[in-house]
C-alpha positions in Angstrom: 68.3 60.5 43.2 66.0 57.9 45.0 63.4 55.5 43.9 60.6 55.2 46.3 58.6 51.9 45.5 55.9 50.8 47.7 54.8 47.3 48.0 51.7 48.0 46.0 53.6 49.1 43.3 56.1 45.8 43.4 53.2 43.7 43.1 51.5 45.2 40.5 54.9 45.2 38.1 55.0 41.5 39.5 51.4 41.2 38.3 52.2 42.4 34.7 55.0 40.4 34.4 53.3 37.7 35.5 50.6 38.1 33.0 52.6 39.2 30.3 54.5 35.8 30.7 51.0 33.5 30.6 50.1 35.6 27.4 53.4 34.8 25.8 53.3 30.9 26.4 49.5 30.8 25.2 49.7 32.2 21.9 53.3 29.8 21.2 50.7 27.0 22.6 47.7 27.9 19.8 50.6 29.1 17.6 52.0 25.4 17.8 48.6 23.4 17.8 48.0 25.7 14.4 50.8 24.7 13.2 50.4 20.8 13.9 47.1 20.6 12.6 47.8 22.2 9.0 50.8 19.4 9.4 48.8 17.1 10.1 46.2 18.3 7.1 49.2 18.2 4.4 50.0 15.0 5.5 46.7 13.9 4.9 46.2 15.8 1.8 49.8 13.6 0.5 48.8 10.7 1.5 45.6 10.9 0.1 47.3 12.2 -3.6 50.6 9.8 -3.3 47.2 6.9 -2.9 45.2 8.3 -6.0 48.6 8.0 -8.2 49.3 4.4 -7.1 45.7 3.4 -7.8 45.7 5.5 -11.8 49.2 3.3 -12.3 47.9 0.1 -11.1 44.5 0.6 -13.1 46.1 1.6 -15.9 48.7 -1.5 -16.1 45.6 -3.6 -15.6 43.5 -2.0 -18.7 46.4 -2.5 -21.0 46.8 -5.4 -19.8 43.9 -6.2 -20.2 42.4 -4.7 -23.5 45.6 -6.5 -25.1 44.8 -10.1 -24.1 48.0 -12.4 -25.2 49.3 -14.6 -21.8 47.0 -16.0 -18.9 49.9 -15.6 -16.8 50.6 -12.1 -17.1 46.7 -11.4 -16.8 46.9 -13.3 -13.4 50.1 -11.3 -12.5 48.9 -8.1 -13.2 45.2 -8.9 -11.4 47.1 -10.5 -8.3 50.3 -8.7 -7.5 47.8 -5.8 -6.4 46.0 -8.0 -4.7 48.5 -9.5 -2.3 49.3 -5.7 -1.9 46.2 -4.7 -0.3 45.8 -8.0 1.3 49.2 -7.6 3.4 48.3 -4.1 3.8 44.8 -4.7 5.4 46.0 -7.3 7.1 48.7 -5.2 9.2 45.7 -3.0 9.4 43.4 -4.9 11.4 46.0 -7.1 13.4 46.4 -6.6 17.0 50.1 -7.1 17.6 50.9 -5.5 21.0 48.5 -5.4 24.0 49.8 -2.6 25.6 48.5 -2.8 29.3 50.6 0.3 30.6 48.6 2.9 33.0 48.9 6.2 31.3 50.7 9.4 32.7 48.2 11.5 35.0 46.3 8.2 36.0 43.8 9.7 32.8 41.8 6.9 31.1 
């Protein structure tokens, strides 16, 4: 028993393989981008709770505080400490520490 295969035939199989192969790695591309965006949307969406919890606390330490008025110190305590907080924070924020002058891969800008 013989197989006769003609050229035409080769490079057609080679064709579907071919394809078949492009096919494969495009959906496990999408497949990961899908996946690293609803990553990137729970982080988001933890960040954004983990925030909201740390603002109730502090708010509610400052309202007892507050409401039940006894030492100027504490009251200046429990008003700065947050304070300083968001001022470090915002500060990191908006600081340029690095200029990073590198060309990037591909020559893209």
């Amino acid at each position: 028993m013989t197989i006769d295969v003609t050229p035409t035939q080769l490079l057609a199989a080679l064709g579907v393989v071919v394809m078949l192969v492009w096919v494969w790695r495009a959906s496990s591309r999408r497949a990961k981008a899908a996946a690293d965006a609803a990553r990137k949307g729970a982080h988001l969406l933890s960040l954004t709770g983990r925030v909201l919890v740390m603002a109730a606390v502090i708010v509610s330490v400052q309202w007892v505080v507050i409401t039940h008025q006894g030492d100027v110190v504490l009251l200046l305590v429990v008003l700065g400490l947050p304070a300083l907080f968001a001022a470090y924070t915002l500060t990191r924020a908006l600081t340029i520490t690095a200029w990073d002058d590198s060309p990037r891969r591909g020559g893209r800008r």
